[in-house]
VEXLUM-912991 format. One record per residue (C-alpha): residue in one letter; x, y, z. Coordinates in steps of 0.05 Angstrom, whole numbers, padded with zeros to 5 digits, always signed. Example, Ala and Ser with C-alpha at 12.3 -4.5 7.8 and 13.67 -1.06 7.14 Angstrom:
<rs>
A+00246-00090+00156S+00273-00021+00143
</rs>
This chain:
<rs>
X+00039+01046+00511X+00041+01084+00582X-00014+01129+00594X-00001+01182+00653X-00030+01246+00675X+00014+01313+00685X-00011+01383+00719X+00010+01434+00688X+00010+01480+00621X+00020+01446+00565X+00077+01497+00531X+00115+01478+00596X+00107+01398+00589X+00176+01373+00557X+00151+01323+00501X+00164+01302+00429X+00097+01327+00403X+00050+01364+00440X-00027+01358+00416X-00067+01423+00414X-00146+01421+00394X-00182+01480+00360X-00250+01489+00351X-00274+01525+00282X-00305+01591+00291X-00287+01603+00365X-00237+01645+00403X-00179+01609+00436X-00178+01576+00493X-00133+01587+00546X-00084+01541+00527X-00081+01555+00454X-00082+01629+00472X-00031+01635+00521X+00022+01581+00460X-00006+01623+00411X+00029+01680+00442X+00096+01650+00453X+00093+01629+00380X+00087+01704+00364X+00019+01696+00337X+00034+01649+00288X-00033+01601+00298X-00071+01665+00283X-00032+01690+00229X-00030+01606+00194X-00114+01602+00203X-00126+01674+00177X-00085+01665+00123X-00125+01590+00113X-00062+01552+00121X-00097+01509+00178X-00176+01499+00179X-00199+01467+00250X-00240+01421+00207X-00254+01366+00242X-00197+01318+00247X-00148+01371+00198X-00070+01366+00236X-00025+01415+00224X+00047+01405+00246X+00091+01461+00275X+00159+01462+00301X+00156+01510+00363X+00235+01522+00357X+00242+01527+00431X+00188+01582+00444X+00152+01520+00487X+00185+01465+00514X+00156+01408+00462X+00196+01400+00405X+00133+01388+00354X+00066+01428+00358X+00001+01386+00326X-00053+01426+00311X-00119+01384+00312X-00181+01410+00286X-00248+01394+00326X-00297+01422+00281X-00362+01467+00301X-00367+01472+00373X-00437+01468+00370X-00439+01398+00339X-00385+01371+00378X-00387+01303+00409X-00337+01255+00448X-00333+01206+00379X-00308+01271+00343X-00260+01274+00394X-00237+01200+00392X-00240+01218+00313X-00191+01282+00322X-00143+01241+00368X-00140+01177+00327X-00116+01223+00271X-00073+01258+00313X-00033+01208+00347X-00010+01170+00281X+00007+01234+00249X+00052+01252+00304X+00079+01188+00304X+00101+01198+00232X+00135+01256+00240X+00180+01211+00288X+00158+01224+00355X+00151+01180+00409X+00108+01208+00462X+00066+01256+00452X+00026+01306+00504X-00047+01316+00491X-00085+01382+00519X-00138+01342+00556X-00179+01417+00575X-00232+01411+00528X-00300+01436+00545X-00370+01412+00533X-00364+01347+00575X-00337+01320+00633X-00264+01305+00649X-00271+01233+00663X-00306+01224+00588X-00248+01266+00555X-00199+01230+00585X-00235+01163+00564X-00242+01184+00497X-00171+01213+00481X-00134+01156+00509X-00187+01109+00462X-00173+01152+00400X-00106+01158+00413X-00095+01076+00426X-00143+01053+00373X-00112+01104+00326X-00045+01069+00333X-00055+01002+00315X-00023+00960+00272X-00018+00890+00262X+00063+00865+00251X+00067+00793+00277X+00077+00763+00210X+00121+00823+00185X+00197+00812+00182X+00256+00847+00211X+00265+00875+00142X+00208+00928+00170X+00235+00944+00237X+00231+01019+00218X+00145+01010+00225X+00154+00982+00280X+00179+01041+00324X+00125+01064+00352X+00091+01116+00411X+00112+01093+00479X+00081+01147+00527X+00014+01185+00526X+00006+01236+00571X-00061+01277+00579X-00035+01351+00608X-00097+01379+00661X-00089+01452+00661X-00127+01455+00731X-00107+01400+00787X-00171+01391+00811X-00177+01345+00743X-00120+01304+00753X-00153+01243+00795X-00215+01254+00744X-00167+01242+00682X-00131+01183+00709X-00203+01144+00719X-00219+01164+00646X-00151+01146+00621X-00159+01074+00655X-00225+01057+00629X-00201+01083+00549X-00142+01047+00568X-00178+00988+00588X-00232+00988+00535X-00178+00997+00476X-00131+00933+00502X-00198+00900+00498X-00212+00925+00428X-00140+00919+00397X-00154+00840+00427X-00208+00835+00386X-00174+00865+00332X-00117+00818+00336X-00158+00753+00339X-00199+00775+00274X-00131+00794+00229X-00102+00723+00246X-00106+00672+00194X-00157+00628+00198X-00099+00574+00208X-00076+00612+00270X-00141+00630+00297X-00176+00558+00299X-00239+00544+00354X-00181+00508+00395X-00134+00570+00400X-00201+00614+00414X-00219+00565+00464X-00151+00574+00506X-00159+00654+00493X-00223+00645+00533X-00185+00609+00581X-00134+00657+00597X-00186+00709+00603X-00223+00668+00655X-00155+00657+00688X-00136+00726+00686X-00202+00758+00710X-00226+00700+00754X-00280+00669+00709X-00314+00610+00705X-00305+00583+00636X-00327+00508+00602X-00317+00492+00536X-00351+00438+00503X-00327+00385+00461X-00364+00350+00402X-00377+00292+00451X-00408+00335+00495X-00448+00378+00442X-00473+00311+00407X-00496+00289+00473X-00544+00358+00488X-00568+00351+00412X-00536+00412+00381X-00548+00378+00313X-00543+00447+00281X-00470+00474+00308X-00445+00403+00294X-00475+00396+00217X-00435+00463+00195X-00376+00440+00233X-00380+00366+00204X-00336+00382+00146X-00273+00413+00180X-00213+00382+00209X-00207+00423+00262X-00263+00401+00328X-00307+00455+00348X-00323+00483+00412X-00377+00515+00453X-00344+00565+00490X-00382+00584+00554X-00350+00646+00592X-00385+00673+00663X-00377+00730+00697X-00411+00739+00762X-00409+00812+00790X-00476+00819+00823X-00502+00759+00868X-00562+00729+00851X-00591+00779+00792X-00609+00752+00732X-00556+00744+00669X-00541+00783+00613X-00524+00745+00556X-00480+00747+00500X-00480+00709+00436X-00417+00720+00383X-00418+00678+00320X-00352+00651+00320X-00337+00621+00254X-00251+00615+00257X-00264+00611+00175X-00311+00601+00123X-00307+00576+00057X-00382+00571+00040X-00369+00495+00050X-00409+00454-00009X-00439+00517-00026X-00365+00543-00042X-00345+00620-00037X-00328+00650-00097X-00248+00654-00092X-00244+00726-00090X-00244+00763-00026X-00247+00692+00006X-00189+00705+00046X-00224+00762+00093X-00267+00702+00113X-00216+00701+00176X-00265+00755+00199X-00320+00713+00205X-00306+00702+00277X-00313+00775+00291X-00372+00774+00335X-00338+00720+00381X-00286+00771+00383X-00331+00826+00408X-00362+00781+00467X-00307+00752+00488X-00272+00829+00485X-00345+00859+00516X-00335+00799+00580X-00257+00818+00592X-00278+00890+00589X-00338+00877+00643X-00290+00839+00686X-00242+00890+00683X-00283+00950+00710X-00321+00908+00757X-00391+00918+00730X-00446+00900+00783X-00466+00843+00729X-00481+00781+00712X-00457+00771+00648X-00454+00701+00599X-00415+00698+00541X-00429+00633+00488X-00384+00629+00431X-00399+00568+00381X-00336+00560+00346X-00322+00523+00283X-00291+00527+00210X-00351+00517+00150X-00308+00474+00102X-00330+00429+00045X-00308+00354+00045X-00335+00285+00051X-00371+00296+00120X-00392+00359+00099X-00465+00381+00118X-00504+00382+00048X-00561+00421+00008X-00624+00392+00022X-00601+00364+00091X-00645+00369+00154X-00607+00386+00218X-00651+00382+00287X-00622+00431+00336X-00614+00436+00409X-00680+00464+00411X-00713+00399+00385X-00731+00442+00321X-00710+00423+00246X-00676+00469+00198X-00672+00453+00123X-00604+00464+00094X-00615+00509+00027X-00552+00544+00033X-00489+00516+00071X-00455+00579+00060X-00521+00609+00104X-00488+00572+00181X-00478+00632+00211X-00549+00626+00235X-00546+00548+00244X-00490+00549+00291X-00525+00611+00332X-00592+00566+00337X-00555+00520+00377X-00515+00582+00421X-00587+00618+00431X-00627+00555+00451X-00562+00544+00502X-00575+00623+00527X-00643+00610+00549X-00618+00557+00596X-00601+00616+00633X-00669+00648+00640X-00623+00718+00619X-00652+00797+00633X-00631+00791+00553X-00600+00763+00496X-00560+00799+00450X-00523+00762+00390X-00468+00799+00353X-00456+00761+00279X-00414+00777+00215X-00485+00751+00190X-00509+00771+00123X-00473+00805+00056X-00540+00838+00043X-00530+00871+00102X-00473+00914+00075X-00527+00927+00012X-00573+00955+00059X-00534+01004+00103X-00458+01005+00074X-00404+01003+00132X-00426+01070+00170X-00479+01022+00213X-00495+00954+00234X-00555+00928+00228X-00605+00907+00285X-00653+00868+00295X-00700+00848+00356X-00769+00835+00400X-00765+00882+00453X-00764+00957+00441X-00730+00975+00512X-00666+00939+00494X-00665+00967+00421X-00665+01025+00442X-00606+01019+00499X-00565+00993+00438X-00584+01050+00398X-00553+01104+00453X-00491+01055+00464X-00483+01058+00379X-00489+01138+00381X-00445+01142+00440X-00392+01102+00422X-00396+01121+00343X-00413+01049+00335X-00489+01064+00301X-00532+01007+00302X-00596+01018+00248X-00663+00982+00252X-00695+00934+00200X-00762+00906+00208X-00777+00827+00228X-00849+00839+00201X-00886+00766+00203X-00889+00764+00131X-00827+00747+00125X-00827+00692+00162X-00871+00660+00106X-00799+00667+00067X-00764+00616+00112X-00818+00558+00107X-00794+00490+00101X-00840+00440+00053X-00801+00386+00097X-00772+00421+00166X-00794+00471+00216X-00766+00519+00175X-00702+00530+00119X-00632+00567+00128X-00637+00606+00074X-00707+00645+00038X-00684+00683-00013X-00641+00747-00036X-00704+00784-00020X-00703+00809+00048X-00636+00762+00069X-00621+00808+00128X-00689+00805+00158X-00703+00730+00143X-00631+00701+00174X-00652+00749+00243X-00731+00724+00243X-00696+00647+00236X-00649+00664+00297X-00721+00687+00332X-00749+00620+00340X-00694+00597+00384X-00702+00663+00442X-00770+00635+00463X-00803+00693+00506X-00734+00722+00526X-00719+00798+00511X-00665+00796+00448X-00625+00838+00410X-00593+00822+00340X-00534+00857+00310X-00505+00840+00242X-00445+00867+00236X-00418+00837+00165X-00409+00904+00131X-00374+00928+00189X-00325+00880+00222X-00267+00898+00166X-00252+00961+00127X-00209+00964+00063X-00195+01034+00074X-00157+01076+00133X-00213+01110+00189X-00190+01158+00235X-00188+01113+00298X-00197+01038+00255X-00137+01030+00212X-00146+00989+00143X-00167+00921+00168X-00203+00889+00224X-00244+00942+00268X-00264+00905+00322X-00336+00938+00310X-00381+00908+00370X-00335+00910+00429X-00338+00980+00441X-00411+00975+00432X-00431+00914+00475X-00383+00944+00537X-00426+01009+00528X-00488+00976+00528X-00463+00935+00591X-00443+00996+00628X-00507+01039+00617X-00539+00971+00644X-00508+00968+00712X-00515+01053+00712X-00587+01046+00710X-00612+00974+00726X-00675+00939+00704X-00707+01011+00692X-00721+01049+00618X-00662+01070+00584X-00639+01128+00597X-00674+01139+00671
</rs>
């Protein structure tokens, strides 16, 4: 979709659907003031009468019948200005733009003079909403469904005042940018697991390096059994397909020290010996979702030029039962020379990140921040309105925290209190895979805490949150590419404010 910027009023801007935002309670704005009085009153007379309520995210669909020079007039419904925020904004837009599209329009104007924040963020956040609202995956649907496939092909943000217009565009490019690398995400997580293996991830990272002017190495088993990663290679011993260590640099300031990023990138799970129940097995594809969100988070980095120094480390594999399979009651010895007891085989999420956080201290990072479709307890715990997190410095926690809140990607802390490490004692390892129901979230991040040795780390567990069964204003039924949006804020407030408390 093309995004541009146009100065001018938007009555005057010729477009399929023009976008209008109202807040509840408040007196019009200039714009809707000055198309409220070409339409002869009629947004007065439709909210006094009740037949629109600027709720947040209510539309309400006029047709102007050429009193202004669009041929549709959304209404869009911002809530109380007092509680307003940029997410409510991505919220109103990404129900907005799909709602317009319905109605058969094909580009649609959006009044980008909205108060209570700057015009750069606006811009940013409409052309987000309106992107991320859009989506839809169609590769595997057939020509029988061509009619779905139509779809917006122009966004333009309208600045009342000209003075806003070079502001708007650098908002518009960074949404623009940050969306492409969130529908990417999107798109690798709704692939089958068949068309999503560690080998097609693997050349992904590769055109990103290629693209952006990375450095990227990916390791073969060879190589892996070679540096000891016992653990990454035990949950990958039952799958056809070889896994790789994907290792993805991005150098953007000198000699400082890197950031780095861990994604659990499991292409598929089955549960291997410890089998999946059948149902719901097939969502499993998402298991790679927090590869998804690193890899997305690096491209996005690389993109706006962050003065960074950023590592991403995906271990990829499928967890499939067979002959070779890893097995209960097996003890794997990981890249860190430590031993892990297999309990569970359908717990290697946090075997194959051992291996990928043992690698990330090689690096001597600033921090460590892993990103995991970890634990199903974890959707217990908090539902799908957070993530949870994890971690051993408070600084860092709390720089994710602000990047959840401003992104509307909320992050929510459990404890790693040292009794329960007592849960994940081993009779005959350094420690087990799996301790328990009791406490699962919180025992799977204090295993993952061994391997960060005095390093500054972060832990996000986004099972409950990397898919949605149901429709979201801005994440359509289906893979949400939760973490991208998230790790790219947390990255930018970085290189905004350095080494220094979050925040400052």
């Amino acid at each position: 979709m093309k995004t541009e910027i146009w100065a001018g009023k938007l009555e005057s801007k010729k477009t399929d659907a023009a976008v209008l935002f109202l807040f509840e309670g408040e007196k019009f704005g200039q714009a809707a003031g000055r198309i409220d009085a070409a339409l002869g009153g009629m947004i007065s007379r439709f909210m006094k009468r009740g037949d629109f309520k600027p709720r947040v995210g209510a539309v309400h669909l006029i047709y102007p019948e050429k009193r202004m020079a669009a041929e549709r007039l959304v209404l869009v419904g911002l809530g109380n200005k007092s509680e307003f925020t940029l997410n409510r904004l991505r919220l109103a837009v990404g129900k907005a733009a799909p709602f317009a599209r319905a109605t058969g329009a094909r580009n649609i104007a959006l009044d980008a003079d909205v108060p209570g924040f700057p015009a750069e963020d606006i811009a940013q956040a409409l052309t987000e909403g309106c992107m991320l609202g859009l989506y839809r995956f169609l590769k595997y649907k057939t020509n029988d469904e061509r009619d779905i496939r139509r779809d917006l092909r122009t966004l333009t943000l309208v600045a009342d005042k000209p003075a806003q217009v070079k502001l708007l565009r650098r908002g518009a490019t960074t949404g623009g940018v940050i969306a492409d690398s969130t529908i990417m995400a999107r798109d690798m997580v709704s692939h089958p697991g068949g068309d999503m293996t560690p080998t097609i991830v693997a050349a992904l990272a590769r055109d990103i390096a290629k693209r952006f002017r990375l450095k990227v190495q990916v390791l073969e088993r060879k190589q892996m059994e070679k540096l000891g990663m016992g653990a990454l290679l035990g949950v990958a011993a039952g799958s056809a397909q070889p896994p790789k260590f994907i290792i993805l640099e991005y150098r953007g300031n000198g000699k400082e020290p890197f950031i780095a990023l861990v994604g659990k990138t499991l292409t598929f799970d089955t549960g291997g010996i410890s089998l999946k129940p059948p149902d719901n097995m097939d969502k499993m594809k998402d298991d790679m979702a927090g590869g998804a969100a690193v890899l997305g988070a690096i491209r996005t980095a690389a993109a706006l030029k962050l003065p960074l120094n950023i590592v991403g480390l995906l271990p990829a594999t499928e967890n499939m039962p067979g002959g070779r399979a890893v097995k209960p009651g097996d003890v794997l010895r990981t890249l860190s020379g430590m031993t892990i007891e297999v309990i569970n085989t359908d717990a290697e999420g946090r075997l194959i990140l051992a291996d990928a956080l043992a690698y990330a201290c090689r690096y001597q990072p600033a921090v460590i921040v892993d990103i995991a479709t970890l634990t199903g307890a974890c959707r217990v715990a908090l539902g799908q309105e957070a993530s949870g997190m994890l971690g051993t410095n408070e600084e860092f926690k709390q720089r994710v925290r602000e990047a959840g809140e401003k992104t509307g990607e909320r992050v929510w802390e459990l404890p790693l209190w040292e009794g329960f490490y007592d849960l994940i004692k081993s009779d005959i390892a350094d420690m087990k895979n799996a301790g328990g129901r009791d406490g699962s979230v919180i025992t799977a991040a204090a295993l993952l805490s061994k391997f960060v040795q005095k390093y500054p780390w972060v832990h996000l567990d986004i099972a409950a949150t990397a898919w949605t069964e149901k429709d979201r204003p801005y994440t359509p039924k289906g893979a949400t590419g939760i973490g991208m949006r998230l790790l790219t804020q947390f990255l930018r407030d970085y290189a905004a404010t350095g080494n220094g408390p979050a925040g400052k």
